[in-house]
N, C-alpha and C positions, 0 to 999 in steps of 0.2 A: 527530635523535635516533631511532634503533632498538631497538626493545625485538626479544627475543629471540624466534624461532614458539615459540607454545603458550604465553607467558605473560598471556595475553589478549587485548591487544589491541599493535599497534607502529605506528611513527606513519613519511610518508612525504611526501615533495613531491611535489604532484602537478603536470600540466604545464600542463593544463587543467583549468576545475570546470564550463562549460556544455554539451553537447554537444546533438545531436540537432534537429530542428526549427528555425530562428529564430525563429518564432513561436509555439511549445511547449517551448522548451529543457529539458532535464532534469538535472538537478545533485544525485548521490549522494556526499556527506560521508566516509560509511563504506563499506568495501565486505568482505564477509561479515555474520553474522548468528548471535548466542545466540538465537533464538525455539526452536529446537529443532522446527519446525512438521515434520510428520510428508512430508508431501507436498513440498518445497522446490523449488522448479523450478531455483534458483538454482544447486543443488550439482550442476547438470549440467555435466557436465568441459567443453561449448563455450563455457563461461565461462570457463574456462584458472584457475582458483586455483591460485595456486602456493605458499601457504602454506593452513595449519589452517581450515578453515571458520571455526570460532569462535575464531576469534585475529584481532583485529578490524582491519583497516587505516585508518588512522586520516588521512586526506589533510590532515595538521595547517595547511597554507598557502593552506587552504581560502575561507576568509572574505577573505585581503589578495588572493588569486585573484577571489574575486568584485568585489568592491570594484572593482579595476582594471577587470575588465570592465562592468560598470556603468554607472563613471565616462564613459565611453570610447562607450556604449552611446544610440544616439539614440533609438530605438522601443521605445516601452516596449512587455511583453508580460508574461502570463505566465508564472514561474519550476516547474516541477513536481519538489518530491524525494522519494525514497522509493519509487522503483521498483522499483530492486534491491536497496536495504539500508535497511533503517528507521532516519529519524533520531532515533528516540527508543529505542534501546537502553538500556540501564544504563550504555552507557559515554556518553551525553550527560548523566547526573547529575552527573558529574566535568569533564567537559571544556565540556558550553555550547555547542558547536562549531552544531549547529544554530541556538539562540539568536542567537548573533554575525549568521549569516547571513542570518535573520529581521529583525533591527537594516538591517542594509545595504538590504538588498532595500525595509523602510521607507525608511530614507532617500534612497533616489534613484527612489520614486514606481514601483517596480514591485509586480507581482502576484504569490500566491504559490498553488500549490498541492500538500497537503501528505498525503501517503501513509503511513498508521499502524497499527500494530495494539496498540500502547501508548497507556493514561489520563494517560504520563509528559505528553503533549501538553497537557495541562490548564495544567502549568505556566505556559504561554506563551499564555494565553489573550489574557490581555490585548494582548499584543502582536498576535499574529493578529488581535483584534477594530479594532486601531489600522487596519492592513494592511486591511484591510477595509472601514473606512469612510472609508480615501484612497485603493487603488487598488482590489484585487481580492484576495480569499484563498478558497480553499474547502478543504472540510478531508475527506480522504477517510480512510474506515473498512472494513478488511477482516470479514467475519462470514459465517463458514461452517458454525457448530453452534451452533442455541440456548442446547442446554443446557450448562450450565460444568462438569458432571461429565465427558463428554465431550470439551466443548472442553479442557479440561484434559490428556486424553490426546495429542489429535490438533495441539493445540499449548501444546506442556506448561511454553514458560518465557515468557510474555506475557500480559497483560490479559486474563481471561477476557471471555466477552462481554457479562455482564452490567454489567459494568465500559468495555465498548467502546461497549452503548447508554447507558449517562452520557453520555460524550464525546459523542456525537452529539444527546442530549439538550440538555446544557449550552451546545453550538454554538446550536441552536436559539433559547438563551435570548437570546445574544451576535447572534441575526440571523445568522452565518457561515453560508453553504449548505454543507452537506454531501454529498457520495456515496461512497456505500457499493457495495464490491465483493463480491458473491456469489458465491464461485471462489477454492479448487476444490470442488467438491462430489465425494463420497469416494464409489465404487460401493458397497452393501452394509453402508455405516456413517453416514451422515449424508442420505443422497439417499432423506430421505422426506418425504410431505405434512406432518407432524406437523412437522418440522424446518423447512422452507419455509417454513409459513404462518406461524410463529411468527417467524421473522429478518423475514418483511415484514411485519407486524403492529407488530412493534416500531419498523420503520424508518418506517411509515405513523404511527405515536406521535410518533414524534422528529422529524417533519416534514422526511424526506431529498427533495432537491432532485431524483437521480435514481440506480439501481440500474445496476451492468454485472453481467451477466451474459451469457457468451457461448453455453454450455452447459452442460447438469446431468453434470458430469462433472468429471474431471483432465486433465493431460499426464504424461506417464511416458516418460524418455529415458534415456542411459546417465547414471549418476554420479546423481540422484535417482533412480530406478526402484530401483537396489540399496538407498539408504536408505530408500526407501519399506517395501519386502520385508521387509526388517530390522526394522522398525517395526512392522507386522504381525504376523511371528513374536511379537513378546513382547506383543504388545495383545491381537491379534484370530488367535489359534492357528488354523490350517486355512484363515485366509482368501487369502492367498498363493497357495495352490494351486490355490484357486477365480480368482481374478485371471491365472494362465497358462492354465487352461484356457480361460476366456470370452473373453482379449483376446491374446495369445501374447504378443508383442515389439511391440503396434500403439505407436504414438506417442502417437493418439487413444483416450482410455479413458472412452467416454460410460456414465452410469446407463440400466441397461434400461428404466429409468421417464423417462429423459429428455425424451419429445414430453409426456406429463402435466404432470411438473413446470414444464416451461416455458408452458405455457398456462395455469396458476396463477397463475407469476409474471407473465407479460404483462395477464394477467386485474384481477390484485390493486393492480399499478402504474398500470393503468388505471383502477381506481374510485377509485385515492387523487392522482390527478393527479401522479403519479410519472415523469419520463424514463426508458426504459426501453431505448432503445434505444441499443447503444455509441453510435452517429456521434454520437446527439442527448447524452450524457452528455458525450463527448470535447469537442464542440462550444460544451458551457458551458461547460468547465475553463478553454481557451484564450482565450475571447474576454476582451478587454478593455471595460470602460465607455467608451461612446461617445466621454465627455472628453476621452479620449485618445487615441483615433484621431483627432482634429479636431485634437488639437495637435500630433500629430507630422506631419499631413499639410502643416503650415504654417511646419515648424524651419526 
């Protein structure tokens, strides 16, 4: 079944649902994105979309996809979705398609970890908490402006953040470790101490397991850089002009405050017993519970 570009979303067979790593596989459900988030790395054309950004492809053979490989599958590891398209859009209220795949991944003793910027996650808590306390889940939460006036511009169709620290809160309650990714940080609109110490404050609340952050800053390439531009014209008048003359055409678009704010954060992560560094954050996502490394080394 094909629904038609531009009436939301249309559905497709895919060939494969695992890809990347064997021992970190990644498995994106949907590919495009309604968040409307201002910065999108995604809608950069090296990702070749050939229909509507927000006309959602929907890899409908998704779940009997994973199942088979699963089934098939001798080493357990870690499952990561939600890198490139979030599985908890508005269109998993209708379809569950994430759900189904949370189902499987319980049933055949694998791990999950789960990339969000939707409270839709809540839904499935229970389930996550199952996944949990048989193999491995952790629950990751994007938060790049404290304040929800703000976030609301910068990403105007998704869970404000106050809404995003519940979710991480309520993990907490569930025992689920969380990480939370800090990025991108916006030059001249979000990359200040006030902002900073308030997103780790909160994440040091909510008891996050560990923060990525790579730099106080963005990426800006062709096909996102224009919709960034755009974005700016109607939010933040004159600040576009200011962003060609500081960075031209760079790739890399650091905060001038960059070396301060990151010694905050390394500072802050430090007194609250926070991981803080990618490899040590990446490094927890993937590992499995010993259990199971001892049984697959004996199939």
């Amino acid at each position: 079944m094909i629904f038609k570009k531009g009436t939301g979303m249309h559905f497709v067979d895919a060939k494969g649902i695992l890809h990347g790593s064997t021992g970190f596989p990644s498995m994106n459900i949907y590919r495009g994105c309604t968040h409307g988030c201002i910065y999108c790395d995604s809608r950069s054309t090296c990702y070749q979309f050939h229909h509507p950004f927000e006309d959602i492809e929907v890899k409908q053979n998704a779940p009997q996809l994973l199942e088979q490989t699963l089934r098939a599958r001798r080493n357990k590891c870690v499952i990561k979705t939600g890198s490139m398209s979030d599985p908890y859009m508005p269109c998993e209220e209708a379809l569950r398609m994430t759900r189904s795949c949370l189902q499987i991944i319980l049933k055949y003793g694998f791990g999950v970890s789960v990339q969000t910027k939707s409270d839709r996650i809540l839904q499935d808590i229970e389930l996550l908490e199952e996944i949990s306390n048989t193999s491995k889940c952790v629950v990751e939460i994007t938060l790049t402006t404290y304040e929800d006036a703000l976030c609301r511009i910068v990403e105007p169709n998704v869970s404000d953040t106050s809404h995003r620290i519940k979710v991480l809160q309520e993990m907490k309650k569930r025992r689920i470790p969380t990480i939370v990714w800090l990025t991108p940080i916006l030059p001249f609109i979000n990359d200040t101490e006030e902002n900073i110490r308030g997103i780790l404050n909160a994440c040091a609340d909510a008891g996050v397991k560990g923060i990525i952050c790579f730099d106080m800053g963005l990426t800006l390439r062709e096909g996102n850089r224009e919709y960034y531009y755009a974005a700016l014209d109607r939010h933040f008048p004159e600040l576009k002009e200011r962003y060609i003359r500081t960075y031209g055409n760079s790739y890399l678009v650091p905060s001038p405050d960059s070396e301060k704010l990151m010694r905050i954060f390394h500072e802050t992560c430090e007194k609250n017993g926070i991981l803080h560094r990618p490899e040590d954050c990446f490094g927890f996502m993937q590992e499995m519970p010993k259990k199971f490394e001892q049984f697959t080394l004996f199939e």
